[in-house]
DRENDO-1510 file (C-alpha; in Angstrom, 1 decimal, always signed):
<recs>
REC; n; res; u; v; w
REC; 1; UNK; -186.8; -67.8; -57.0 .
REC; 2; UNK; -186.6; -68.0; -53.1 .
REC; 3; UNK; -189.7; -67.7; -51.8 .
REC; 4; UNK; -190.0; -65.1; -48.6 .
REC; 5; UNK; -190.0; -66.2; -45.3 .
REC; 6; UNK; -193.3; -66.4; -42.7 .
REC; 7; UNK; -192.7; -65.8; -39.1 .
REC; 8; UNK; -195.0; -66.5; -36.7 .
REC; 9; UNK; -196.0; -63.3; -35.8 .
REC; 10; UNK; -197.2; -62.8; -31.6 .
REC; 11; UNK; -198.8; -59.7; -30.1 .
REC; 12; UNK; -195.1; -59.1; -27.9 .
REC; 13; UNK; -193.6; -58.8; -31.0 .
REC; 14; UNK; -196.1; -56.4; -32.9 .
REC; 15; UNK; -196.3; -54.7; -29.5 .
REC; 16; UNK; -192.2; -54.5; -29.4 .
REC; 17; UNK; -192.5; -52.9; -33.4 .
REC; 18; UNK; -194.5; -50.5; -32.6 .
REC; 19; UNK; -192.9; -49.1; -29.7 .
REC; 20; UNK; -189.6; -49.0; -32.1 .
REC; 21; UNK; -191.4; -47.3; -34.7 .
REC; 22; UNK; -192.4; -44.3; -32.0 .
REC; 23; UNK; -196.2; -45.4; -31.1 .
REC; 24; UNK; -196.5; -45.0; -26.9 .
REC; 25; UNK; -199.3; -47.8; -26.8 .
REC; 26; UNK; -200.6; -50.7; -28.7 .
REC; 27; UNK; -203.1; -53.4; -28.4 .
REC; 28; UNK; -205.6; -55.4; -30.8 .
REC; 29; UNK; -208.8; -55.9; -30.9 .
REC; 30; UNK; -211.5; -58.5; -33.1 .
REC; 31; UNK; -213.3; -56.4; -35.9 .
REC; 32; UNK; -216.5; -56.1; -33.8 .
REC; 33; UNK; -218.4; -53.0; -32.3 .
REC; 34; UNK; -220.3; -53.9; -28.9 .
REC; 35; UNK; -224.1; -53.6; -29.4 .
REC; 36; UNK; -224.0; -51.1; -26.4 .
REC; 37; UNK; -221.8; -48.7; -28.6 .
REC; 38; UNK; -223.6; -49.2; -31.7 .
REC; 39; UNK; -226.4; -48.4; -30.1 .
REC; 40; UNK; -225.0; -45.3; -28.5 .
REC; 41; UNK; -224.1; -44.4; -32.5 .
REC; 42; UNK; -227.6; -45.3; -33.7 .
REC; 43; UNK; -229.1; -42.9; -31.2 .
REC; 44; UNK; -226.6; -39.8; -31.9 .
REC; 45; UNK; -227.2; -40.3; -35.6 .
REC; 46; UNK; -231.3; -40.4; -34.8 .
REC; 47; UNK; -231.0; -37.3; -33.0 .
REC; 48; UNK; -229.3; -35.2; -35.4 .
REC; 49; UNK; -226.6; -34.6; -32.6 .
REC; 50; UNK; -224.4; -34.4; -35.5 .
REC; 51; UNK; -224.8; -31.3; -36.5 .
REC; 52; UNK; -223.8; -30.1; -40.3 .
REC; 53; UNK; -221.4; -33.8; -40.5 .
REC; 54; UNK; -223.7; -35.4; -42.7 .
REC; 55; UNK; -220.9; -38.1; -43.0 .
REC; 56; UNK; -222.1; -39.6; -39.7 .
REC; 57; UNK; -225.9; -40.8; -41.7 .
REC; 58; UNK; -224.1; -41.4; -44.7 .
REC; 59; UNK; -226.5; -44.9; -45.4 .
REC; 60; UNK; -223.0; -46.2; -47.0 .
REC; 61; UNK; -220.5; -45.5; -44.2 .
REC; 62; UNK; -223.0; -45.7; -41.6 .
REC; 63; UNK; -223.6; -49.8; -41.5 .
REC; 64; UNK; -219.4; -49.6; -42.0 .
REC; 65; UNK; -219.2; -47.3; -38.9 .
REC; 66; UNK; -221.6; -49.7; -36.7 .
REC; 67; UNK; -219.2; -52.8; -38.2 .
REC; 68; UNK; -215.8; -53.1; -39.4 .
REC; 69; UNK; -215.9; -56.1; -41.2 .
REC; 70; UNK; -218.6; -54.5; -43.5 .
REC; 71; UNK; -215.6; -51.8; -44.1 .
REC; 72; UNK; -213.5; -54.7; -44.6 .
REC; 73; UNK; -214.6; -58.5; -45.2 .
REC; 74; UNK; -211.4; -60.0; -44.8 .
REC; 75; UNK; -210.5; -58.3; -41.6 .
REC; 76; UNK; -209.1; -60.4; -38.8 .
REC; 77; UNK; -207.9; -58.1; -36.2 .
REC; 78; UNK; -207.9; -54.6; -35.7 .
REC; 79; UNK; -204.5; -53.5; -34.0 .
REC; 80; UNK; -205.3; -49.9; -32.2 .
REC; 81; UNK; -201.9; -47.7; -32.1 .
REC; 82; UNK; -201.9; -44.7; -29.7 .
REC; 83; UNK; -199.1; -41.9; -29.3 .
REC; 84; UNK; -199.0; -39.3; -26.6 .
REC; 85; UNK; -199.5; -35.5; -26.7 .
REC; 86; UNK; -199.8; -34.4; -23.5 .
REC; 87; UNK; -199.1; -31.4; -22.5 .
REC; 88; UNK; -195.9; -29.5; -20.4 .
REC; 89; UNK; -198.9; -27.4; -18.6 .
REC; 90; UNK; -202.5; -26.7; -17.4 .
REC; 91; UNK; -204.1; -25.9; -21.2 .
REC; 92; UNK; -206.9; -24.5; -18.9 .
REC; 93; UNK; -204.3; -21.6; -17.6 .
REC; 94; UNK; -205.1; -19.3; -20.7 .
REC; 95; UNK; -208.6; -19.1; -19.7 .
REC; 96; UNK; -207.1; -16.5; -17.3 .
REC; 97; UNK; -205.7; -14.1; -19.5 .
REC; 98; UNK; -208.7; -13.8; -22.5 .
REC; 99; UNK; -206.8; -11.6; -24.3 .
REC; 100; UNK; -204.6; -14.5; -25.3 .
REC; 101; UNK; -206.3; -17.2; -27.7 .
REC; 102; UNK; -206.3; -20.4; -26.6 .
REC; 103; UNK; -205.9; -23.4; -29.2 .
REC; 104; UNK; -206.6; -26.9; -28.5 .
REC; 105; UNK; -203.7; -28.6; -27.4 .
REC; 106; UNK; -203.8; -31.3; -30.1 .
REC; 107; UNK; -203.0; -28.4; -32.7 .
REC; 108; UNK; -200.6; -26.2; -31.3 .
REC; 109; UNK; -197.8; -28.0; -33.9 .
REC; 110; UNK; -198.1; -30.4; -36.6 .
REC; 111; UNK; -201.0; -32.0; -38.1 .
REC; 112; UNK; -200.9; -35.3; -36.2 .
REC; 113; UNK; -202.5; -37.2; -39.3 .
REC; 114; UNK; -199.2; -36.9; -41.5 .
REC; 115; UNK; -196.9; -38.3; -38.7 .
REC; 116; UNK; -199.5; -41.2; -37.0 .
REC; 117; UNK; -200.0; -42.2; -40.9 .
REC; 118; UNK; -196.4; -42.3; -41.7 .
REC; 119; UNK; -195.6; -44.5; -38.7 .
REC; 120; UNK; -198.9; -46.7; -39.6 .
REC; 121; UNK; -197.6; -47.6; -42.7 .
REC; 122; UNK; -194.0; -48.4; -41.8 .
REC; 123; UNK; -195.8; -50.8; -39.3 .
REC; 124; UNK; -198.4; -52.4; -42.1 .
REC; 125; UNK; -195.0; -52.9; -44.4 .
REC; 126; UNK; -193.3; -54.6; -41.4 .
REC; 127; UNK; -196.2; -57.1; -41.2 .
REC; 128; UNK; -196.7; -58.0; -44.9 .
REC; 129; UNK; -192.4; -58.3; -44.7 .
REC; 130; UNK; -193.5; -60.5; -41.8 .
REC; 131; UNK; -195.9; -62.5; -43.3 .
REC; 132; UNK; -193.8; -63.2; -45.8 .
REC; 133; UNK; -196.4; -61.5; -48.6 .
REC; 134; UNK; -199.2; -63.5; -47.7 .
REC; 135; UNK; -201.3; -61.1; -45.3 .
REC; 136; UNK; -202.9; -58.1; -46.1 .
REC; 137; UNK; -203.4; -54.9; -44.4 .
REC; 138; UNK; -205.1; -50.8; -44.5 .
REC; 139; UNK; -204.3; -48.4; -42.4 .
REC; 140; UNK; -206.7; -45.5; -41.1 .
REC; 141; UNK; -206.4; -42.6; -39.1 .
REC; 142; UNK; -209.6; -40.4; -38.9 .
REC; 143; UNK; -209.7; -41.4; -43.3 .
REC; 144; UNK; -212.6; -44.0; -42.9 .
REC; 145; UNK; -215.8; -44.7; -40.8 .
REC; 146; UNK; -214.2; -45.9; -37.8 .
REC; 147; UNK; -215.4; -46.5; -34.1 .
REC; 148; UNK; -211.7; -46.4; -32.9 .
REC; 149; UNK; -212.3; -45.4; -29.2 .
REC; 150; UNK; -214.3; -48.3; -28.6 .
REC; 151; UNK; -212.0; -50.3; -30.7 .
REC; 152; UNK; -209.4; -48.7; -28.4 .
REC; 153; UNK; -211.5; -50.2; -25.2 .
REC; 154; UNK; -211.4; -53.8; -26.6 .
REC; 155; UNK; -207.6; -53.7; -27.7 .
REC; 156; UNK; -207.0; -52.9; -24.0 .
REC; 157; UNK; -205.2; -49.9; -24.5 .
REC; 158; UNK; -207.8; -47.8; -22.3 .
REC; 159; UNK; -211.7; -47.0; -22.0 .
REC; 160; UNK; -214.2; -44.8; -23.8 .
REC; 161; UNK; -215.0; -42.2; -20.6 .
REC; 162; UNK; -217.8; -40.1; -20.0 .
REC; 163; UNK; -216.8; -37.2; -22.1 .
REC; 164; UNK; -217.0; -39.7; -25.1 .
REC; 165; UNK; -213.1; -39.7; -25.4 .
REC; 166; UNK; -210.3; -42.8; -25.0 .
REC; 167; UNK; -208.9; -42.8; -21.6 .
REC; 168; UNK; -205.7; -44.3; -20.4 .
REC; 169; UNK; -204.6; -45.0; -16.8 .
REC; 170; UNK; -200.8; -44.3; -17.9 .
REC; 171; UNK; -201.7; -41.4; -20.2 .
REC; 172; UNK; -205.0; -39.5; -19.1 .
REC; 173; UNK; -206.9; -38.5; -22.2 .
REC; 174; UNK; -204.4; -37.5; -24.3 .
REC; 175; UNK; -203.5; -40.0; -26.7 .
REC; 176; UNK; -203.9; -39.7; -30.8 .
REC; 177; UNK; -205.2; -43.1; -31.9 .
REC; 178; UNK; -204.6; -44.8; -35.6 .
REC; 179; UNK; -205.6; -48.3; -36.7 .
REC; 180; UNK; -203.8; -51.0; -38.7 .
REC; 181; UNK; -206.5; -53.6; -40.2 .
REC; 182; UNK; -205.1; -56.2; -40.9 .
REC; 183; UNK; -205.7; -60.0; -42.4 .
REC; 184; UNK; -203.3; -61.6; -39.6 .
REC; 185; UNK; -205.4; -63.1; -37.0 .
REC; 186; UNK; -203.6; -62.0; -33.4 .
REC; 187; UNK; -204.5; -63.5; -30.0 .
REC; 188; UNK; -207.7; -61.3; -28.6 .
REC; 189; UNK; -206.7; -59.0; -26.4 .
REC; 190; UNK; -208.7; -58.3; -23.0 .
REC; 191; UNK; -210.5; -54.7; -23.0 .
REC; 192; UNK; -210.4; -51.7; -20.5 .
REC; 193; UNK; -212.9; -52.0; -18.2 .
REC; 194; UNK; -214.5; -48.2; -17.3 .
REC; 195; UNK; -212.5; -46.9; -14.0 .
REC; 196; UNK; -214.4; -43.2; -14.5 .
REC; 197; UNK; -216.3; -44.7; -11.6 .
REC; 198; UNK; -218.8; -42.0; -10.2 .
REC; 199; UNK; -216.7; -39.3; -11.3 .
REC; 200; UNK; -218.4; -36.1; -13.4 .
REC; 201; UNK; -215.9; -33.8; -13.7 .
REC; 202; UNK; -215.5; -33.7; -17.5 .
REC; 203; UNK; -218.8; -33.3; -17.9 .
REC; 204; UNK; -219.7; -30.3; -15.4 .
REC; 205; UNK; -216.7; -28.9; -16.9 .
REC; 206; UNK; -218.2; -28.2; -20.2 .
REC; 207; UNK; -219.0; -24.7; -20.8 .
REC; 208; UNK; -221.5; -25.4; -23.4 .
REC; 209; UNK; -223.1; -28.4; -21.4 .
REC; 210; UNK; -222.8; -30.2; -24.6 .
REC; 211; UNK; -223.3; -33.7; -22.4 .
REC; 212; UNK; -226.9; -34.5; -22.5 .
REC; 213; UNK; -225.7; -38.0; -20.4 .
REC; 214; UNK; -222.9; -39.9; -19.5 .
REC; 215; UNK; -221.2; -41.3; -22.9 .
REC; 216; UNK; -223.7; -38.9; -24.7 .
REC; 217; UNK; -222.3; -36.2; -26.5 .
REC; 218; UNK; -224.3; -33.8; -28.6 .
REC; 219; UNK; -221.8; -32.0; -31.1 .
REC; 220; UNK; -224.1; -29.2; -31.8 .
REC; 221; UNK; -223.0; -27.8; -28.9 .
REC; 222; UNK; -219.5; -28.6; -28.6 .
REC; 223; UNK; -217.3; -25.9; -28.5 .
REC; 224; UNK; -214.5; -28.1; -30.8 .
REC; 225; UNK; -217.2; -28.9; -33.2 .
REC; 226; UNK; -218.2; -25.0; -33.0 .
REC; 227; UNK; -214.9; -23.9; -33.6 .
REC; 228; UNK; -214.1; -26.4; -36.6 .
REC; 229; UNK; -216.4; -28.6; -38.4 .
REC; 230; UNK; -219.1; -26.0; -37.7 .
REC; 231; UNK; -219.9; -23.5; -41.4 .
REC; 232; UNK; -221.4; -20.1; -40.7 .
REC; 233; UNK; -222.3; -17.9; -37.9 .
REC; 234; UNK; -221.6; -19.3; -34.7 .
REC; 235; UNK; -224.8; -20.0; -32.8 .
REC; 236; UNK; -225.3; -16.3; -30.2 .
REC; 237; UNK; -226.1; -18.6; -27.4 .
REC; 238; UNK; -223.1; -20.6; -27.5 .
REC; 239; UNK; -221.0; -17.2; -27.9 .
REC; 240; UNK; -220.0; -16.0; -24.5 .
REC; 241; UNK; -219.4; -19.5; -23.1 .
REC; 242; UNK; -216.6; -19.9; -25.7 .
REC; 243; UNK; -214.8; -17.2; -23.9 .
REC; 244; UNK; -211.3; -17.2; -25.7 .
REC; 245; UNK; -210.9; -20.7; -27.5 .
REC; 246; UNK; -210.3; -20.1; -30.8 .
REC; 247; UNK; -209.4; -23.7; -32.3 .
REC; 248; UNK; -211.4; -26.8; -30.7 .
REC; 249; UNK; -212.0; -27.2; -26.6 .
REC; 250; UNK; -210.0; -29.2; -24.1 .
REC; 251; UNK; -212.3; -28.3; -21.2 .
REC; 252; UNK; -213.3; -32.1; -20.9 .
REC; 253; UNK; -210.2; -33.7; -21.3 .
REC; 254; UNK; -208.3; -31.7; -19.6 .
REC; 255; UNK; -210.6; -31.9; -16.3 .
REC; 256; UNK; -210.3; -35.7; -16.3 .
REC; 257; UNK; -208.8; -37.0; -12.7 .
REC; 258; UNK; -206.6; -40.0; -14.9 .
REC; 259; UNK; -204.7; -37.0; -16.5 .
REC; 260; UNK; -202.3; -37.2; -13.1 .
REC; 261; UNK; -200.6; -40.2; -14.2 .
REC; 262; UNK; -199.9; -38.3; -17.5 .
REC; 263; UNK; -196.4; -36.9; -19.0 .
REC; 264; UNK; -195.8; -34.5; -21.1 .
REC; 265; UNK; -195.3; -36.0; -24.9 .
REC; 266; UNK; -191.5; -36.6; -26.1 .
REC; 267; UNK; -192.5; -35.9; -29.6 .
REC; 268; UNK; -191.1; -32.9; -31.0 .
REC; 269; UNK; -194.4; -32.8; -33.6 .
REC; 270; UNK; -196.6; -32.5; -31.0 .
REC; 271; UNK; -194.9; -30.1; -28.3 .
REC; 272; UNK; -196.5; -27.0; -28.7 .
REC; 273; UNK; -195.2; -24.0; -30.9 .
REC; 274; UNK; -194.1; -21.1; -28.8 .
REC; 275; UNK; -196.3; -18.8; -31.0 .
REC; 276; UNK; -199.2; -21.2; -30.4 .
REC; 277; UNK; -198.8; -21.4; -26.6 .
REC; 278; UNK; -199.8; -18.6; -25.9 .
REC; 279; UNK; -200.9; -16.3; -28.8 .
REC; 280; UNK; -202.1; -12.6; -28.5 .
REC; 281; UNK; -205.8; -12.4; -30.2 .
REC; 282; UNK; -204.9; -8.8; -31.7 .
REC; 283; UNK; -201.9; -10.8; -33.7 .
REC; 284; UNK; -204.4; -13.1; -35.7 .
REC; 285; UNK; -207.0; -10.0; -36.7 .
REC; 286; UNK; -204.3; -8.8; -39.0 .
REC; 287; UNK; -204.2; -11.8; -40.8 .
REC; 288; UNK; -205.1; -11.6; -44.5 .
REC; 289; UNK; -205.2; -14.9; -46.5 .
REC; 290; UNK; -201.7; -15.4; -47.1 .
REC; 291; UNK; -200.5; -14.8; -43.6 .
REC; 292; UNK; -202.7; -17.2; -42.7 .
REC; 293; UNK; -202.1; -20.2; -44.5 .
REC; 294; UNK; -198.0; -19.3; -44.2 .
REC; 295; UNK; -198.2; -19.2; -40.5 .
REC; 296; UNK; -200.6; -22.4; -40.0 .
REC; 297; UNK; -199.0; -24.2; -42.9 .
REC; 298; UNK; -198.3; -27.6; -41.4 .
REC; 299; UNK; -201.4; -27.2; -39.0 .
REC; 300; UNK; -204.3; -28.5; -39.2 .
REC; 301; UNK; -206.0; -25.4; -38.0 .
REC; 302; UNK; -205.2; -24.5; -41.9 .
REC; 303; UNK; -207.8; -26.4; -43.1 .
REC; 304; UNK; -210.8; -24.3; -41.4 .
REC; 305; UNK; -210.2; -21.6; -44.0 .
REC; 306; UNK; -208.8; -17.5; -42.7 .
REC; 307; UNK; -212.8; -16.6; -43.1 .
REC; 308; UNK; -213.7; -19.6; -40.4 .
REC; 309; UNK; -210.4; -18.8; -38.3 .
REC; 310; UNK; -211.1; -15.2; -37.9 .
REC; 311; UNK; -214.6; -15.9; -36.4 .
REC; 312; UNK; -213.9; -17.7; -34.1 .
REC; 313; UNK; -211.1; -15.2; -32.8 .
REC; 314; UNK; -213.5; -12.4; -33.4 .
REC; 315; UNK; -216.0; -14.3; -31.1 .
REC; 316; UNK; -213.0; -14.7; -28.7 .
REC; 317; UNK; -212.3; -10.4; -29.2 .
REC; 318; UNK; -215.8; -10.1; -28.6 .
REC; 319; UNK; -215.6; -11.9; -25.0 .
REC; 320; UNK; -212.1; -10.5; -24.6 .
REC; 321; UNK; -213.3; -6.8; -22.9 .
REC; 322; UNK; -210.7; -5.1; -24.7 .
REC; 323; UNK; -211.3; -2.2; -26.0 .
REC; 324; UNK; -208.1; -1.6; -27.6 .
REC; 325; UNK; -208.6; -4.5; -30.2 .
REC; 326; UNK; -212.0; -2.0; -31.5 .
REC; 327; UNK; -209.6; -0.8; -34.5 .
REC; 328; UNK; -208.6; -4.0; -36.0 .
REC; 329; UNK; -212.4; -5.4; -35.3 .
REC; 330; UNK; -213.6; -2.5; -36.9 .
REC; 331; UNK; -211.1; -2.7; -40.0 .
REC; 332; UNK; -212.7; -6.5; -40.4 .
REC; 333; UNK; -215.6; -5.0; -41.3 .
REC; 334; UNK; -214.6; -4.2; -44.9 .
REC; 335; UNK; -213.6; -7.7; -45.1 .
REC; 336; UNK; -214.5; -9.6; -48.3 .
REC; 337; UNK; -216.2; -12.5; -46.2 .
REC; 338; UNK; -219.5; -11.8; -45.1 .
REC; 339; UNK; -218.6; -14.6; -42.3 .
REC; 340; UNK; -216.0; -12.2; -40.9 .
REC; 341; UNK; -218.1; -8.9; -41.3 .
REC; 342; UNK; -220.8; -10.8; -39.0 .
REC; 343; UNK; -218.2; -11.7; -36.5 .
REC; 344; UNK; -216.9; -8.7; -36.3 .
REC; 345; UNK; -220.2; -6.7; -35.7 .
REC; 346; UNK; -221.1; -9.1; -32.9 .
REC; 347; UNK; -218.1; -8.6; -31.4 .
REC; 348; UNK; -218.2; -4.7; -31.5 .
REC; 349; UNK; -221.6; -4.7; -30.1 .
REC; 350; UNK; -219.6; -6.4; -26.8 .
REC; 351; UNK; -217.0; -3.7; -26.6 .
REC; 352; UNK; -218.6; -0.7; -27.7 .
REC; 353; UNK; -221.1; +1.6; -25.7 .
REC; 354; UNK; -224.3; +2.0; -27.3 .
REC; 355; UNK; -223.7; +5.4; -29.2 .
REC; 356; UNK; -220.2; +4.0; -30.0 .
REC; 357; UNK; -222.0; +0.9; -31.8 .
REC; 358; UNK; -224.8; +2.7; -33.2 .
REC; 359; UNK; -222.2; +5.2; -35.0 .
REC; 360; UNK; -220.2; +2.4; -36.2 .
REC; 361; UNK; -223.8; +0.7; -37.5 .
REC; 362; UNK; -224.7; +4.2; -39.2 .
REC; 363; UNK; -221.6; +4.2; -40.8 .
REC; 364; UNK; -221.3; +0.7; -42.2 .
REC; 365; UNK; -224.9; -0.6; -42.8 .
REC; 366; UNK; -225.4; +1.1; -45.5 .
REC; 367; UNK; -222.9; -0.2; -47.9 .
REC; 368; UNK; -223.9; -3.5; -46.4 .
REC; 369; UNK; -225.4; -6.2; -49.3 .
REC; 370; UNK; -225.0; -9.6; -47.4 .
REC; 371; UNK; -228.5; -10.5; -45.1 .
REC; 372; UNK; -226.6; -12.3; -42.7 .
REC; 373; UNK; -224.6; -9.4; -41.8 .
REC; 374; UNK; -227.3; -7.2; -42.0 .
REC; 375; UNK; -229.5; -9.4; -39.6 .
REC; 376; UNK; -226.8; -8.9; -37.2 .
REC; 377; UNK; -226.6; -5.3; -37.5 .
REC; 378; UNK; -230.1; -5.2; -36.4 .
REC; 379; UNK; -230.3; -7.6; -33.9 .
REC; 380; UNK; -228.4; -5.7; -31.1 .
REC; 381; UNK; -230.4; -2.2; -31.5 .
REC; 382; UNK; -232.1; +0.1; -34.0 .
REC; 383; UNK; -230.7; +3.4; -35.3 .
REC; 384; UNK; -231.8; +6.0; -33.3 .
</recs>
């Protein structure tokens, strides 16, 4: 049997792959984790600023988040992968009109996993073909504990800014990032150095002020962590600042100065939906279960659940000032989910006068069983 042939594989050629396969940007990085962002991890974990991802303390992911080569012994080099998705416009326009909801831009298409982790492993077969058999490799994107925007910083394909995300000087902050670890020991790539210089902007611009520091980002009060990872009511001081977003936050990324070198994104996957550009909040209230996962099938805004979804736009109907969305909001309040019930009587109590609410309280507390939705019932004011 012929054996298979090893080529001597460089970094142009990987980089050359890559850019065939459809990946913008690609560098590679040693399977280390600075000790200034490990302890920027150890601190977030220690202060809880994690919220209800209990992943981030796991004590068997954690020591594999702080190190890759506990992940992986046999790790050599760490190639990061990044595609663009920015956007055709301003994302921060809908904040204008907030009877419109506004989605991050990340999710106004397809679920960026499935297409990053197809092209991840047509690149890991292309190395093993490469190696002739003889190296390994795993691919990851967002499916194991791994630091990949400071990875990203010492693969040289940008730095870790103030807002916590990757930044790129040819494509702003928006870039999807996926990893190829791999047994192939690559020439070490020189890392980003920071260029956010004395520059704030994505931090002031945070509604929630969810940046306790620079690099610092406490997800308890981050509007995307709100909006998604977040189970249960949403928090009634964080509720007005959300204003219309229904589906994660861009606020931060989008405010970043780099974003002036970026273009918009020539993937079709990731160009927004014209019914997700600019969506009317009154069209998602009508949603019952099957609507919703037919019209987000695809997306991953599908994978919050129609009880989760429907919060978050009932928080955005609440903030809205629309008085003519009051019959679908009050229709939600038969709802089978006690989640959406609770939404919806929060956001009645911010379009309704007071005898207008306390009618619609008279009229519906009664048949009421869950204690979450009573307790908001009879947080905003008493039967008279």
């Amino acid at each position: 049997m012929k054996a298979k042939t090893r080529q001597i594989l460089t970094f142009e050629m990987l980089e050359a792959k890559a850019r065939e396969i459809g990946f913008d940007v690609c560098g590679v990085a040693r399977p280390q984790i600075d000790p200034r962002n490990q302890q920027r991890l150890d601190e977030f974990v220690a202060a809880g600023e994690y919220g209800s991802m209990a992943w981030m303390n796991d004590p068997e992911r954690l020591p594999r988040r702080r190190d890759p080569e506990m992940l992986w012994p046999d790790v050599k080099s760490v190639i990061v992968l990044g595609s663009n998705y920015g956007p055709a416009e301003n994302p921060m326009a809908l904040l204008d009109h907030p009877d419109r909801a506004m989605i991050s831009v990340y999710a106004r298409n397809k679920d960026y996993h499935d297409l990053i982790k197809k092209r991840l492993k047509q690149l890991a077969r292309w190395l093993v073909e490469q190696s002739g058999g003889t190296e390994q490799v795993k691919v990851f994107v967002d499916t194991a504990p791994v630091l990949e925007k400071p990875l990203g910083q010492s693969s040289g394909i940008g730095w870790q800014g103030k807002h916590t995300n990757l930044v790129s000087r040819e494509f702003g902050s928006w870039l999807f990032l996926g990893e190829v670890f791999t047994t192939i020991e690559f020439s070490e790539a020189t890392p980003e150095i920071d260029h956010c210089g004395s520059c704030s902007k994505c931090l002031s611009a945070c509604p929630t002020n969810a940046f306790p520091a620079p690099y610092k980002l406490d997800a308890r009060k981050c509007i995307s962590y709100l909006t998604i990872e977040h189970d249960g009511p949403i928090p009634h001081e964080f509720r007005t600042a959300m204003g219309n977003r229904i589906y994660g936050c861009d606020d931060c990324l989008a405010a970043c100065p780099w974003n002036k070198f970026a273009s918009r994104t020539e993937e079709l996957a990731f160009i927004a939906r014209d019914e997700l550009t600019a969506p009317k909040l009154a069209d998602f209230l009508d949603l019952d279960d099957d609507g919703f996962r037919a019209f987000f099938a695809g997306s991953p805004i599908k994978r919050i659940g129609r009880a989760k979804f429907l919060r978050n736009v009932l928080i955005a109907a609440g903030n809205s000032g629309s008085d003519q969305l009051v019959p679908k909001i009050t229709a939600l309040l038969g709802d089978e989910h006690a989640l959406i019930r609770a939404s919806a009587v929060w956001a009645l109590s911010q379009l309704l006068g007071g005898d207008a609410f306390d009618q619609a309280r008279k009229d519906h507390l009664v048949s009421e069983q869950d204690p979450v939705v009573t307790k908001e019932w009879n947080r905003v004011l008493p039967i008279s």
